[in-house]
C-alpha positions as CSV (number, residue, x, y, z in Angstrom):
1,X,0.0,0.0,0.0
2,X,1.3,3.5,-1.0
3,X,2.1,5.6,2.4
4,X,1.9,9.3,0.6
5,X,3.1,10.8,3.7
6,X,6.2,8.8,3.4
7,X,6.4,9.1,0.2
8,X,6.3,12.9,0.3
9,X,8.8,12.8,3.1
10,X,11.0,10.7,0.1
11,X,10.4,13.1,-2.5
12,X,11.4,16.0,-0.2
13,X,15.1,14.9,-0.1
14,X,15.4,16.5,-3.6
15,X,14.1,19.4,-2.7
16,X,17.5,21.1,-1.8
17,X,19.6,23.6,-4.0
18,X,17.0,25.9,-5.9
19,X,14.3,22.8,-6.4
20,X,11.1,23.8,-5.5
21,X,8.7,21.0,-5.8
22,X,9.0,17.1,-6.5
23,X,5.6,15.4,-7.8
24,X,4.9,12.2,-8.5
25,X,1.6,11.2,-10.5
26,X,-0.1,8.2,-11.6
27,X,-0.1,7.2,-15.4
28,X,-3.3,9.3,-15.9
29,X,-1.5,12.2,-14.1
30,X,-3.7,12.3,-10.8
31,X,-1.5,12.9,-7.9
32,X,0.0,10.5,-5.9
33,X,2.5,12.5,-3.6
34,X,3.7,15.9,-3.6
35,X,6.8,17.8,-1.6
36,X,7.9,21.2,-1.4
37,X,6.5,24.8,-1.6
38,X,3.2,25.9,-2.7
39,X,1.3,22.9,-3.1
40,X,-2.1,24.1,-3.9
41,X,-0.9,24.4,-7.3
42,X,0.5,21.0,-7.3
43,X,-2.6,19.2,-8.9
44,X,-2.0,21.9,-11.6
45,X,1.3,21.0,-12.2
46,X,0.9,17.6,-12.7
47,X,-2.1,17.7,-14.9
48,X,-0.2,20.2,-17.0
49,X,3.1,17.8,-16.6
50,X,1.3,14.8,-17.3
51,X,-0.7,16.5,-20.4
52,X,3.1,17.6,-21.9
53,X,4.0,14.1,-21.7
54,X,1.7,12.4,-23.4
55,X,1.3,15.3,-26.4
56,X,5.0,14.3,-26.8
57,X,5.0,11.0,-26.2
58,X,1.7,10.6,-28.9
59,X,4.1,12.2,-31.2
60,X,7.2,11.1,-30.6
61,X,5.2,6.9,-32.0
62,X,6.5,7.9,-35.8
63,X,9.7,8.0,-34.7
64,X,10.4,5.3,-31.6
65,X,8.6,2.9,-30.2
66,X,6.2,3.6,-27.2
67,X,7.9,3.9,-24.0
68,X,10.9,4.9,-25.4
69,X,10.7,8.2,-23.7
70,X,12.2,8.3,-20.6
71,X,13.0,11.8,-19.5
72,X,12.5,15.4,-20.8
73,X,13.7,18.9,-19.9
74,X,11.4,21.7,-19.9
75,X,13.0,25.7,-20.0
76,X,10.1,27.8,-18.1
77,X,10.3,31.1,-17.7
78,X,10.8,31.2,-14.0
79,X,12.8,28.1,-13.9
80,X,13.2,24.2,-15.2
81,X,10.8,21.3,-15.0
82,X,12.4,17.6,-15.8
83,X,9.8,14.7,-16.6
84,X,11.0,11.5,-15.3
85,X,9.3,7.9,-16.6
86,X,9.1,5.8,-13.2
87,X,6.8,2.5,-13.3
88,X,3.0,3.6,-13.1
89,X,3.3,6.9,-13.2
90,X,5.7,10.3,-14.3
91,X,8.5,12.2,-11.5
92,X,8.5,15.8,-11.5
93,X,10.8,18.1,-10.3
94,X,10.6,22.2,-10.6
95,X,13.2,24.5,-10.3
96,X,14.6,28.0,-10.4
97,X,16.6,29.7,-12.4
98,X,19.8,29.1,-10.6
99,X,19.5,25.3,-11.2
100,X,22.1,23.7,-13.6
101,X,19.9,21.2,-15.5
102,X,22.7,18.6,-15.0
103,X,22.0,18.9,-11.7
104,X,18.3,19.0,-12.1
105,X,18.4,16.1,-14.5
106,X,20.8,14.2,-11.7
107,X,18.5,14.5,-8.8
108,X,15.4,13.5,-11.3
109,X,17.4,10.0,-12.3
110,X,18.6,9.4,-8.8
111,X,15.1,9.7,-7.1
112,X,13.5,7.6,-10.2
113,X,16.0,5.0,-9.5
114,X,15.4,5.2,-5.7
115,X,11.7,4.8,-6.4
116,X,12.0,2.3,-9.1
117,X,11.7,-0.9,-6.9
118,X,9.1,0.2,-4.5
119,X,6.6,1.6,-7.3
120,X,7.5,-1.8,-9.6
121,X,6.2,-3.5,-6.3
122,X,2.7,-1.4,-6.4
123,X,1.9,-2.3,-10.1
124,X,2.1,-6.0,-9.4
Protein backbone atom coordinates (compact mmCIF):
# COMPACT_ATOMS: atom_id res chain seq x y z
CA UNK A 1 0.00 0.00 0.00
CA UNK A 2 1.32 3.48 -1.00
CA UNK A 3 2.15 5.56 2.37
CA UNK A 4 1.87 9.27 0.61
CA UNK A 5 3.15 10.75 3.75
CA UNK A 6 6.23 8.82 3.44
CA UNK A 7 6.38 9.07 0.18
CA UNK A 8 6.28 12.94 0.30
CA UNK A 9 8.77 12.82 3.12
CA UNK A 10 11.00 10.71 0.12
CA UNK A 11 10.39 13.07 -2.53
CA UNK A 12 11.42 15.99 -0.17
CA UNK A 13 15.05 14.88 -0.10
CA UNK A 14 15.36 16.52 -3.58
CA UNK A 15 14.13 19.38 -2.72
CA UNK A 16 17.55 21.13 -1.76
CA UNK A 17 19.62 23.61 -4.03
CA UNK A 18 17.05 25.89 -5.90
CA UNK A 19 14.29 22.83 -6.43
CA UNK A 20 11.14 23.79 -5.53
CA UNK A 21 8.67 20.95 -5.81
CA UNK A 22 8.96 17.15 -6.49
CA UNK A 23 5.62 15.42 -7.79
CA UNK A 24 4.89 12.22 -8.49
CA UNK A 25 1.56 11.23 -10.54
CA UNK A 26 -0.09 8.21 -11.64
CA UNK A 27 -0.08 7.22 -15.38
CA UNK A 28 -3.34 9.28 -15.86
CA UNK A 29 -1.49 12.23 -14.06
CA UNK A 30 -3.70 12.33 -10.80
CA UNK A 31 -1.47 12.92 -7.85
CA UNK A 32 0.01 10.48 -5.85
CA UNK A 33 2.47 12.54 -3.62
CA UNK A 34 3.67 15.90 -3.55
CA UNK A 35 6.79 17.83 -1.60
CA UNK A 36 7.93 21.24 -1.41
CA UNK A 37 6.55 24.80 -1.58
CA UNK A 38 3.21 25.85 -2.74
CA UNK A 39 1.25 22.86 -3.15
CA UNK A 40 -2.07 24.10 -3.88
CA UNK A 41 -0.87 24.35 -7.33
CA UNK A 42 0.49 20.96 -7.30
CA UNK A 43 -2.64 19.22 -8.87
CA UNK A 44 -2.03 21.86 -11.57
CA UNK A 45 1.29 21.00 -12.17
CA UNK A 46 0.89 17.57 -12.66
CA UNK A 47 -2.06 17.69 -14.91
CA UNK A 48 -0.17 20.22 -16.99
CA UNK A 49 3.14 17.82 -16.63
CA UNK A 50 1.35 14.77 -17.33
CA UNK A 51 -0.67 16.48 -20.41
CA UNK A 52 3.08 17.59 -21.91
CA UNK A 53 4.05 14.07 -21.67
CA UNK A 54 1.67 12.40 -23.40
CA UNK A 55 1.33 15.28 -26.44
CA UNK A 56 5.01 14.31 -26.80
CA UNK A 57 4.97 10.97 -26.16
CA UNK A 58 1.70 10.64 -28.91
CA UNK A 59 4.12 12.21 -31.19
CA UNK A 60 7.21 11.06 -30.61
CA UNK A 61 5.18 6.92 -31.95
CA UNK A 62 6.49 7.90 -35.81
CA UNK A 63 9.72 8.03 -34.67
CA UNK A 64 10.44 5.28 -31.59
CA UNK A 65 8.61 2.89 -30.23
CA UNK A 66 6.24 3.58 -27.17
CA UNK A 67 7.90 3.90 -24.00
CA UNK A 68 10.90 4.89 -25.36
CA UNK A 69 10.72 8.22 -23.68
CA UNK A 70 12.25 8.30 -20.59
CA UNK A 71 13.00 11.80 -19.52
CA UNK A 72 12.51 15.40 -20.80
CA UNK A 73 13.75 18.92 -19.91
CA UNK A 74 11.42 21.67 -19.87
CA UNK A 75 13.02 25.67 -20.01
CA UNK A 76 10.10 27.79 -18.06
CA UNK A 77 10.29 31.11 -17.73
CA UNK A 78 10.80 31.18 -14.04
CA UNK A 79 12.78 28.06 -13.94
CA UNK A 80 13.17 24.20 -15.24
CA UNK A 81 10.84 21.29 -15.01
CA UNK A 82 12.40 17.58 -15.77
CA UNK A 83 9.83 14.74 -16.56
CA UNK A 84 11.00 11.48 -15.33
CA UNK A 85 9.26 7.90 -16.55
CA UNK A 86 9.08 5.81 -13.18
CA UNK A 87 6.82 2.48 -13.27
CA UNK A 88 3.05 3.61 -13.15
CA UNK A 89 3.32 6.92 -13.19
CA UNK A 90 5.71 10.32 -14.26
CA UNK A 91 8.48 12.16 -11.46
CA UNK A 92 8.48 15.84 -11.51
CA UNK A 93 10.80 18.06 -10.30
CA UNK A 94 10.59 22.16 -10.57
CA UNK A 95 13.21 24.48 -10.25
CA UNK A 96 14.57 27.97 -10.42
CA UNK A 97 16.60 29.68 -12.43
CA UNK A 98 19.75 29.14 -10.56
CA UNK A 99 19.48 25.30 -11.19
CA UNK A 100 22.08 23.72 -13.63
CA UNK A 101 19.90 21.25 -15.55
CA UNK A 102 22.72 18.64 -14.98
CA UNK A 103 21.99 18.89 -11.67
CA UNK A 104 18.28 19.00 -12.14
CA UNK A 105 18.40 16.08 -14.46
CA UNK A 106 20.81 14.16 -11.70
CA UNK A 107 18.45 14.49 -8.82
CA UNK A 108 15.44 13.52 -11.30
CA UNK A 109 17.37 10.03 -12.28
CA UNK A 110 18.60 9.38 -8.77
CA UNK A 111 15.10 9.72 -7.10
CA UNK A 112 13.46 7.57 -10.20
CA UNK A 113 15.98 5.00 -9.50
CA UNK A 114 15.42 5.22 -5.75
CA UNK A 115 11.67 4.81 -6.39
CA UNK A 116 12.04 2.26 -9.08
CA UNK A 117 11.67 -0.92 -6.89
CA UNK A 118 9.11 0.21 -4.50
CA UNK A 119 6.62 1.65 -7.27
CA UNK A 120 7.47 -1.81 -9.59
CA UNK A 121 6.16 -3.54 -6.31
CA UNK A 122 2.67 -1.36 -6.36
CA UNK A 123 1.93 -2.29 -10.10
CA UNK A 124 2.08 -5.98 -9.37
Amino acid sequence: MLKPKALAKVLEQTNTNGVRNTVLLNSEGSLLAFAGEDDRDAKVRAAISSSIWLSYEKAGKQFAPPGHMTQMILPCMDGSVVINRVPGGLLCLFAGKGVGLGMLRLKADKMAAHLEEPLKKLGT
